[in-house]
mmCIF file of the C-alpha atoms, coordinates in Angstrom:
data_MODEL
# 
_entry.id   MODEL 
# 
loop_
_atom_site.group_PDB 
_atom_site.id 
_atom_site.type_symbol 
_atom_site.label_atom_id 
_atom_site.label_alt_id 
_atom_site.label_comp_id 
_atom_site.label_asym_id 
_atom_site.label_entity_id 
_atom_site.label_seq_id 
_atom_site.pdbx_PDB_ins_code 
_atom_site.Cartn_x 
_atom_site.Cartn_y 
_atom_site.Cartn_z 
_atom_site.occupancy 
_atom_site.B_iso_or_equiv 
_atom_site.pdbx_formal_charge 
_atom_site.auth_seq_id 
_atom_site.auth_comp_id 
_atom_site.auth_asym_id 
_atom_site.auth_atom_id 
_atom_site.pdbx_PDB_model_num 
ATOM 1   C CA . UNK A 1 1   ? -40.282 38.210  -19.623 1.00 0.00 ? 1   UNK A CA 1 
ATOM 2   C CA . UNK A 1 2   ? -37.631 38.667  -21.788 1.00 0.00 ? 2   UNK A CA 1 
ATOM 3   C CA . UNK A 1 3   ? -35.350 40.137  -19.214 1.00 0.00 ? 3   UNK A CA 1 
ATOM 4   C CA . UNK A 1 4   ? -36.092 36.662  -17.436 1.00 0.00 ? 4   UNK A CA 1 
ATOM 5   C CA . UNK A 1 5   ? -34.565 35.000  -20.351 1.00 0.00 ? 5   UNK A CA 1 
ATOM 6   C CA . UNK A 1 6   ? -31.556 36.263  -20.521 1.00 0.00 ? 6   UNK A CA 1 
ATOM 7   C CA . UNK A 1 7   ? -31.066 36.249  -16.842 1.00 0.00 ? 7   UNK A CA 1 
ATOM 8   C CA . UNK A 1 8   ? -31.630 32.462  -17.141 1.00 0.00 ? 8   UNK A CA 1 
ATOM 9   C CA . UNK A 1 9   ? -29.719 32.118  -20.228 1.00 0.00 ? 9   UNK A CA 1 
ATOM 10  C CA . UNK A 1 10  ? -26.403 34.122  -18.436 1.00 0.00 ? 10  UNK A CA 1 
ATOM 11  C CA . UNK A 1 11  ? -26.825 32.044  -15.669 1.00 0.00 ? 11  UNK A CA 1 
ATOM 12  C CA . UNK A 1 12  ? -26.511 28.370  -17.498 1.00 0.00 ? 12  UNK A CA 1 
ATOM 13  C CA . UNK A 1 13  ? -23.197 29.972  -19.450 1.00 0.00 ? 13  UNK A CA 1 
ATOM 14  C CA . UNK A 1 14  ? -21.529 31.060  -16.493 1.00 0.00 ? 14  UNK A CA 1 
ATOM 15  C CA . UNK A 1 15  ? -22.159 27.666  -14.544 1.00 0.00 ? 15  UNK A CA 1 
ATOM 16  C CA . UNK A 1 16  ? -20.726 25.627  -17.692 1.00 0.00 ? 16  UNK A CA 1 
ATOM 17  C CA . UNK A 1 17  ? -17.938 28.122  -18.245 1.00 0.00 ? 17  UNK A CA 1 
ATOM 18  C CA . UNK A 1 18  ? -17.284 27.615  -14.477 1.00 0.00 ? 18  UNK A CA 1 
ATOM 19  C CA . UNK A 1 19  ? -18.094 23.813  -14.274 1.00 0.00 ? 19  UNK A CA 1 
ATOM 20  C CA . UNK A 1 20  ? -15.610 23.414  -17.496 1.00 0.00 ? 20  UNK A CA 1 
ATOM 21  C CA . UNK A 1 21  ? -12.777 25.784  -15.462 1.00 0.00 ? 21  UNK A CA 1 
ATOM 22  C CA . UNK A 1 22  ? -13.099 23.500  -12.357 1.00 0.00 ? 22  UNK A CA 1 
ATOM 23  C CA . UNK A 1 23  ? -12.705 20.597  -14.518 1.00 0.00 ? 23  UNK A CA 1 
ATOM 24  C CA . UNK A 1 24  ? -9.203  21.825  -16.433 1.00 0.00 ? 24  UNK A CA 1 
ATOM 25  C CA . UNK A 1 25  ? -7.877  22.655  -12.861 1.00 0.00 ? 25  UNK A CA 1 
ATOM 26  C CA . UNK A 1 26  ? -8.174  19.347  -11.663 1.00 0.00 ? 26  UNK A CA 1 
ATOM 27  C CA . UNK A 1 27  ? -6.584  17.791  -14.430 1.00 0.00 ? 27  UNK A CA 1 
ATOM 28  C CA . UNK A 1 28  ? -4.113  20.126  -13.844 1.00 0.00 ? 28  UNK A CA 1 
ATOM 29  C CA . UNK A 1 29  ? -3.711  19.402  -10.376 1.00 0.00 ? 29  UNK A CA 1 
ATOM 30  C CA . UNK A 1 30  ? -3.094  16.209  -11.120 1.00 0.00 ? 30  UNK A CA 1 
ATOM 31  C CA . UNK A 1 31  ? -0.837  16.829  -13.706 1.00 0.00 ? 31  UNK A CA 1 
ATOM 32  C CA . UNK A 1 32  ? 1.310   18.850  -11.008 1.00 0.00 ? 32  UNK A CA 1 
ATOM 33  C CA . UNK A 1 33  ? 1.165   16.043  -9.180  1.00 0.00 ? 33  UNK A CA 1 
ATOM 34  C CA . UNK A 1 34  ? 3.405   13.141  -10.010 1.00 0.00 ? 34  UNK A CA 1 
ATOM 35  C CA . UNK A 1 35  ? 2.255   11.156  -6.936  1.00 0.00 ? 35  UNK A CA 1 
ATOM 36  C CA . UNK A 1 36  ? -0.895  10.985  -8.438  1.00 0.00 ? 36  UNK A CA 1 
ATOM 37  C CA . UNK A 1 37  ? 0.497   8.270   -11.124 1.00 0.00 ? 37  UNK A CA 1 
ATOM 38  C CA . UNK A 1 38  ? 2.667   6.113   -8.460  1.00 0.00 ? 38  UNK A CA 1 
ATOM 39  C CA . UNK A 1 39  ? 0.876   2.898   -7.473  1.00 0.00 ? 39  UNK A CA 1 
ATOM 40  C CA . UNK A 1 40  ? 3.347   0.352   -5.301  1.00 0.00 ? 40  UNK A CA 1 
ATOM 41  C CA . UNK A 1 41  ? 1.399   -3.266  -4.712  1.00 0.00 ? 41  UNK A CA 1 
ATOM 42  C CA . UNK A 1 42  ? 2.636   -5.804  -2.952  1.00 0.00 ? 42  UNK A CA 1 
ATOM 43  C CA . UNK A 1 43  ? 1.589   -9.274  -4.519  1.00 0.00 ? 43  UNK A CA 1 
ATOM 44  C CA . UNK A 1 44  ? 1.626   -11.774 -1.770  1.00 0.00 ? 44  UNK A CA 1 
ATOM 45  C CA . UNK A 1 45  ? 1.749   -15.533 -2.740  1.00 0.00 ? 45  UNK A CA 1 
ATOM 46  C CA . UNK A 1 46  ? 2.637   -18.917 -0.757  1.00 0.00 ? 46  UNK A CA 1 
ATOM 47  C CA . UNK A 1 47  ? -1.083  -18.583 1.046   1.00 0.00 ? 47  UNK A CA 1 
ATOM 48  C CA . UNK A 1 48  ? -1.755  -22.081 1.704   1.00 0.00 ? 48  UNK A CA 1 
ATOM 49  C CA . UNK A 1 49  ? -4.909  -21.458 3.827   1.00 0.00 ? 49  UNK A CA 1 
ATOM 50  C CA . UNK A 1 50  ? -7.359  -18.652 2.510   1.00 0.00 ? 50  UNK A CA 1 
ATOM 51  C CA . UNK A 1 51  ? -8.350  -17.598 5.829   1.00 0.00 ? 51  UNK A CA 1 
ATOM 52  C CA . UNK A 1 52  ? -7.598  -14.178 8.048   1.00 0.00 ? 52  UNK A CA 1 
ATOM 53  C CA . UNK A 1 53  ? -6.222  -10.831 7.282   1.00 0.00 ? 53  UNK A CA 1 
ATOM 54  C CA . UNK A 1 54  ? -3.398  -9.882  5.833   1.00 0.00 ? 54  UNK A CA 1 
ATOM 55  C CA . UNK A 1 55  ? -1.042  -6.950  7.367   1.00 0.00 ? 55  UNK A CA 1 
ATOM 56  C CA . UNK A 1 56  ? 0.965   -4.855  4.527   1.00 0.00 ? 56  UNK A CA 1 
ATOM 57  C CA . UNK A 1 57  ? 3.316   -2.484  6.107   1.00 0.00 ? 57  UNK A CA 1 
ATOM 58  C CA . UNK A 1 58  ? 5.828   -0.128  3.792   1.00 0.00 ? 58  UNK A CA 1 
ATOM 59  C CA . UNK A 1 59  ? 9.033   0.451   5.877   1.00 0.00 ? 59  UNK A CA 1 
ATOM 60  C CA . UNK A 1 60  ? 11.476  3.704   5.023   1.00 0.00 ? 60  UNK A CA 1 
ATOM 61  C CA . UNK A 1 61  ? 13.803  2.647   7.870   1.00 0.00 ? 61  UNK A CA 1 
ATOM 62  C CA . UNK A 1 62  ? 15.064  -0.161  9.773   1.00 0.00 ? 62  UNK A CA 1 
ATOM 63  C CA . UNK A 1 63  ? 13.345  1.179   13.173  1.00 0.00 ? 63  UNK A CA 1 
ATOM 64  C CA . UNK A 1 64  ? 10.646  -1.786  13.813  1.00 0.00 ? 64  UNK A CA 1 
ATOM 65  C CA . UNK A 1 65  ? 10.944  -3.534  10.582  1.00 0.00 ? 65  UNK A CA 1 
ATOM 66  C CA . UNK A 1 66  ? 9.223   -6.343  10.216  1.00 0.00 ? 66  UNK A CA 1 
ATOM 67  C CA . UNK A 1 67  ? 7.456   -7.154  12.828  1.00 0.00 ? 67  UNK A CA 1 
ATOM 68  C CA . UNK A 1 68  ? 5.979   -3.414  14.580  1.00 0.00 ? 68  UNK A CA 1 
ATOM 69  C CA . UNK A 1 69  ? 3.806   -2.750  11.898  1.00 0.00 ? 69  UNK A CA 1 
ATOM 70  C CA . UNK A 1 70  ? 2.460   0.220   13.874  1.00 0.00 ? 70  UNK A CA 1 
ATOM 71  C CA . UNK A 1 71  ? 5.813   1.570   13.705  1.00 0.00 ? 71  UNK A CA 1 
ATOM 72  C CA . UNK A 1 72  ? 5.768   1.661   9.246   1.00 0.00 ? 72  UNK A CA 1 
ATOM 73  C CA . UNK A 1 73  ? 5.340   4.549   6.759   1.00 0.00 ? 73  UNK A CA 1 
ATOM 74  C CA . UNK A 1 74  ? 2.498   3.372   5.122   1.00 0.00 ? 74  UNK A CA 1 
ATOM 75  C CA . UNK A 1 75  ? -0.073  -0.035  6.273   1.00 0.00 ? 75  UNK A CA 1 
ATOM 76  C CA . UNK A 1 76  ? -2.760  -1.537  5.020   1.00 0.00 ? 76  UNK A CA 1 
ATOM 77  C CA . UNK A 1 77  ? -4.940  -4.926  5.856   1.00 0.00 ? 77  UNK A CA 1 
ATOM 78  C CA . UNK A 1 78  ? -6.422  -6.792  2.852   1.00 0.00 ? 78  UNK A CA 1 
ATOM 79  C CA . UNK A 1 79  ? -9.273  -9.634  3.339   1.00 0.00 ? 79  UNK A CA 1 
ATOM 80  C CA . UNK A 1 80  ? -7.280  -13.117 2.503   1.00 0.00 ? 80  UNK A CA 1 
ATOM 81  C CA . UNK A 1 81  ? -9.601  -15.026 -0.731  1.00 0.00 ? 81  UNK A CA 1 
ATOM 82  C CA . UNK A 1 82  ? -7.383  -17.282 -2.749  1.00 0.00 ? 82  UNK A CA 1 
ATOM 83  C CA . UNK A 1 83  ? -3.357  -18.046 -2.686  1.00 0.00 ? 83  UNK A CA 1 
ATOM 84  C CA . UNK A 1 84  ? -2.709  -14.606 -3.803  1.00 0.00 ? 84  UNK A CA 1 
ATOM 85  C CA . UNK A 1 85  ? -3.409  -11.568 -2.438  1.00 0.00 ? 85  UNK A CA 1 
ATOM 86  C CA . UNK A 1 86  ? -2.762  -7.599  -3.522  1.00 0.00 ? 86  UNK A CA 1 
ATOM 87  C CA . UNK A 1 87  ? -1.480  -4.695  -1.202  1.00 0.00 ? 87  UNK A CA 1 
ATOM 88  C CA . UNK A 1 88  ? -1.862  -1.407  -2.937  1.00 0.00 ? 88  UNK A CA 1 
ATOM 89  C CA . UNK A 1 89  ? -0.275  1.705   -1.942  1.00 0.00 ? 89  UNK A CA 1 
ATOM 90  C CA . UNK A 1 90  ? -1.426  4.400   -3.788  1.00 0.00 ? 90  UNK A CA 1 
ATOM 91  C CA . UNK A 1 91  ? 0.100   7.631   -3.972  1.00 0.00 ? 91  UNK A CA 1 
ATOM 92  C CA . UNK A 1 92  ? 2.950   6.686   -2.795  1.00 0.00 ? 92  UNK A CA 1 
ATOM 93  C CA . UNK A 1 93  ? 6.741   8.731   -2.840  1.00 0.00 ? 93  UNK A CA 1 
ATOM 94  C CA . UNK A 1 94  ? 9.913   8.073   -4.435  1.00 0.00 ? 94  UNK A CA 1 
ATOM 95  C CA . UNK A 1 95  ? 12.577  6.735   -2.278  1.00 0.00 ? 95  UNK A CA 1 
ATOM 96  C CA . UNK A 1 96  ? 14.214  3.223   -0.045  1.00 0.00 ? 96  UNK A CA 1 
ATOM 97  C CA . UNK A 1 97  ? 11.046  0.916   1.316   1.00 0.00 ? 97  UNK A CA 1 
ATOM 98  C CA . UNK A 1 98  ? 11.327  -2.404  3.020   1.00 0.00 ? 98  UNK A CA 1 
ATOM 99  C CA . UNK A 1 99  ? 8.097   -4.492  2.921   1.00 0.00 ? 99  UNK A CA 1 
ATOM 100 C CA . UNK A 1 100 ? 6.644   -6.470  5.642   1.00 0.00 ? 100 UNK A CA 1 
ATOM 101 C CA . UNK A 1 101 ? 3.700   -8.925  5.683   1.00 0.00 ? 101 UNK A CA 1 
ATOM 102 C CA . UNK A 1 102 ? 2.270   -11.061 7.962   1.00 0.00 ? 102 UNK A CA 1 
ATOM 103 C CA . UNK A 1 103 ? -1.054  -13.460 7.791   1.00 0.00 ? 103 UNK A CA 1 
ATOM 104 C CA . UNK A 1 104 ? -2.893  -12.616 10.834  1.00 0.00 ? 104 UNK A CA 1 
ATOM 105 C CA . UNK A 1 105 ? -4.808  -16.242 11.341  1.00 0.00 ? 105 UNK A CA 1 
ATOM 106 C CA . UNK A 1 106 ? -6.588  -14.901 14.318  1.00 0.00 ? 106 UNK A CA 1 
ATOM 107 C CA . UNK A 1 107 ? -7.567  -11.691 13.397  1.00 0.00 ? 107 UNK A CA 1 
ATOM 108 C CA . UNK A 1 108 ? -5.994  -10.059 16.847  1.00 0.00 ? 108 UNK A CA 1 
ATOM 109 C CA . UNK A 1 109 ? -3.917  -7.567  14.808  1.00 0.00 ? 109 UNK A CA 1 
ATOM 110 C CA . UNK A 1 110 ? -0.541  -8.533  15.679  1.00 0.00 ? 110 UNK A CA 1 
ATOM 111 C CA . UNK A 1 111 ? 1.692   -11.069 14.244  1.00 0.00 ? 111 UNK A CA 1 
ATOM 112 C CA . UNK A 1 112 ? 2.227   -13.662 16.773  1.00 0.00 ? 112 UNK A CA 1 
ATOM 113 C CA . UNK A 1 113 ? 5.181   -15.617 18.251  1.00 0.00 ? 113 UNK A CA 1 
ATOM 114 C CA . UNK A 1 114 ? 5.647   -18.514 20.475  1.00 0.00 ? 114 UNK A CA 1 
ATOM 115 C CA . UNK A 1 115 ? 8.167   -18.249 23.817  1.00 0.00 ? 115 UNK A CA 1 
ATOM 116 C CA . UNK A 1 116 ? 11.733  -17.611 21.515  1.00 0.00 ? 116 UNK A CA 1 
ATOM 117 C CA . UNK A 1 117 ? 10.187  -15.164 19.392  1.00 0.00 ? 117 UNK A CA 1 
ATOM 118 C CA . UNK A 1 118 ? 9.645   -17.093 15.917  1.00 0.00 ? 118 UNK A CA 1 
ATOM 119 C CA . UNK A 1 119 ? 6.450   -15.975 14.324  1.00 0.00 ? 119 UNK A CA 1 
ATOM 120 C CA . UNK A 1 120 ? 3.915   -18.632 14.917  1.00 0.00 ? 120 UNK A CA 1 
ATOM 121 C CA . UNK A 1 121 ? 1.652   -16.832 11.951  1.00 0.00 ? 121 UNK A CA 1 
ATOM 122 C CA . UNK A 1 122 ? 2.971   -16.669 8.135   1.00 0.00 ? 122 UNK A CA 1 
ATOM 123 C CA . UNK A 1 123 ? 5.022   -13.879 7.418   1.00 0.00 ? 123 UNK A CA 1 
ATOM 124 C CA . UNK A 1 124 ? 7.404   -12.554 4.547   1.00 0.00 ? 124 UNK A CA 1 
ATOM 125 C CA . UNK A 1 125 ? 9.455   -9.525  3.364   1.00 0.00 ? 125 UNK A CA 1 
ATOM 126 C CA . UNK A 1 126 ? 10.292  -7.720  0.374   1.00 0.00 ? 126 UNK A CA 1 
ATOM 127 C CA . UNK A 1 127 ? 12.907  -9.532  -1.872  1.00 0.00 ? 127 UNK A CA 1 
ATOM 128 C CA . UNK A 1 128 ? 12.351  -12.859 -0.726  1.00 0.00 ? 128 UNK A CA 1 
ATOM 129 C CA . UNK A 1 129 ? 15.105  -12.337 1.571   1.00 0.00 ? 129 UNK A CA 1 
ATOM 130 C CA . UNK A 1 130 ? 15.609  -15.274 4.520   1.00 0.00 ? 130 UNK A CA 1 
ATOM 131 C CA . UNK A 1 131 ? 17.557  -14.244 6.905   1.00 0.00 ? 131 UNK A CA 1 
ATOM 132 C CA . UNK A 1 132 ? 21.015  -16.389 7.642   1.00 0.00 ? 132 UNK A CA 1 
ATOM 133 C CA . UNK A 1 133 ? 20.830  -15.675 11.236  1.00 0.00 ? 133 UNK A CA 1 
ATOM 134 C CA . UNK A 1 134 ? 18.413  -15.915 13.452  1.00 0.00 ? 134 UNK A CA 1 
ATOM 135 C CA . UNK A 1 135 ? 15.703  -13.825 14.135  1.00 0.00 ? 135 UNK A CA 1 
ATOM 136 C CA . UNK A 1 136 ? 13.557  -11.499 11.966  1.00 0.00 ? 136 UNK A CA 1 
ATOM 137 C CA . UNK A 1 137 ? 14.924  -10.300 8.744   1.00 0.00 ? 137 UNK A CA 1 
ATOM 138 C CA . UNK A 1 138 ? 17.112  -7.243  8.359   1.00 0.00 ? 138 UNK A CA 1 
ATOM 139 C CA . UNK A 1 139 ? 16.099  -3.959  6.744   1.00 0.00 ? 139 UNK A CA 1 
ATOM 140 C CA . UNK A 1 140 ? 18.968  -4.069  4.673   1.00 0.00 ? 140 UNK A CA 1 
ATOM 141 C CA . UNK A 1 141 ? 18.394  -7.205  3.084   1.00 0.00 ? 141 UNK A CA 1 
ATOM 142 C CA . UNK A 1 142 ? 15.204  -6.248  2.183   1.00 0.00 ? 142 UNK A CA 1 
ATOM 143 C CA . UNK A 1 143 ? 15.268  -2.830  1.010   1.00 0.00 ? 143 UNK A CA 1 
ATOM 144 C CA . UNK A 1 144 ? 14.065  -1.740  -2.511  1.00 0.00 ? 144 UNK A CA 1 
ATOM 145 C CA . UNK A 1 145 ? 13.950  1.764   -4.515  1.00 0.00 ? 145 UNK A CA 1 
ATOM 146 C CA . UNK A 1 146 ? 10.695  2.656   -5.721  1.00 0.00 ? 146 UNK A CA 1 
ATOM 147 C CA . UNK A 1 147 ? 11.161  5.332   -8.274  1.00 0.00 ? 147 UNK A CA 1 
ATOM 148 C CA . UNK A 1 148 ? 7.490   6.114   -8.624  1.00 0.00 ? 148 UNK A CA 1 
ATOM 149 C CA . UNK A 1 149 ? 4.732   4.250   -11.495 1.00 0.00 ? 149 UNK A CA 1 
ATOM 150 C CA . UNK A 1 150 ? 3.253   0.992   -11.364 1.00 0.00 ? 150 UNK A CA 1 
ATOM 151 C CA . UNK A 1 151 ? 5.196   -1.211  -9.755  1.00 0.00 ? 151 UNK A CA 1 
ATOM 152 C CA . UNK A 1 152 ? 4.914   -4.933  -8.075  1.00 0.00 ? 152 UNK A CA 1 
ATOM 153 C CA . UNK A 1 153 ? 7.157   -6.407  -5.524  1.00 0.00 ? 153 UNK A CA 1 
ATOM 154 C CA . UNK A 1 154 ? 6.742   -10.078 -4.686  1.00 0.00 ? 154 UNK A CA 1 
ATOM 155 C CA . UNK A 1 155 ? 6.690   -11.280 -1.345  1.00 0.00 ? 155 UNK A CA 1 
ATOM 156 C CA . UNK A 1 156 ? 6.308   -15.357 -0.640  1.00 0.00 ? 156 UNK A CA 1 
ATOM 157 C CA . UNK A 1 157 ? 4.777   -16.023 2.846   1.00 0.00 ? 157 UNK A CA 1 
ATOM 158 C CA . UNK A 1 158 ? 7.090   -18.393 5.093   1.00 0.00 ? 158 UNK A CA 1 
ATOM 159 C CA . UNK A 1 159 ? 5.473   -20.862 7.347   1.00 0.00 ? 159 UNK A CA 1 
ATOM 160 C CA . UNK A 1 160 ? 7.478   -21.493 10.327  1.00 0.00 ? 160 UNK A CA 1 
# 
């Protein structure tokens, strides 16, 4: 009985001792970790109908930015409630983005156009940019660098 005991008493130590070792490693995991700590949201404003989806894409080259979303880094779709809505990207690495939204009215996943090619759903870009030519807007004038923490980028919808 007494051997029983200490058997049992052994065995709860070495589960807290190992519980309490797990525990420390994670922390330091995500102490090793500075990615851990980098949040990058995209606060979209200018809704003026709180209806559809909305399609966040992160771009780290001009190669289908803004409009082939499928084609991005990093993308996201957020349920539209209110004239503001928030695209988080957590996790995410140091370095050039370009962001690209676009209100998806009909839920079919892609932002329409009409016959020329002008979006006929609301769209916008990092740094408020509006292109002077026509066409979508260039990478270039809508690049940013993220160099990692919290960090909010507006982006104002245009309705075409």
């Amino acid at each position: 009985m007494v051997w029983n005991k200490w058997a049992t008493t052994a065995f709860v130590a070495a589960a807290l001792i190992g519980s309490s070792i797990a525990a420390s490693h994670s922390e330091a995991q995500v102490d090793n970790d500075p990615a851990a700590k980098n949040t990058l949201t995209l606060e979209v404003t200018g809704i003026q109908q709180a209806e559809g989806r909305m399609a966040c894409a992160l771009f780290w080259q001009n190669k289908g930015f803004p409009r082939k979303h499928r084609r991005a880094l990093r993308r996201t779709w957020v349920d539209v409630e209110g004239d503001t809505v928030r695209c988080v990207f957590k996790r995410t690495g140091l370095g050039e983005y370009a962001a690209s939204v676009f209100l998806d009215l009909n839920e079919n996943g892609k932002l329409d156009t009409n016959a020329i090619g002008t979006p006929s759903e609301p769209w916008g870009v990092s740094q408020v940019t509006r292109s002077k030519r026509s066409g979508p807007s260039l990478y270039k004038d809508a690049k940013f660098e993220y160099r990692g923490g919290k960090v909010t980028i507006p982006v104002e919808l245009v309705y075409e």
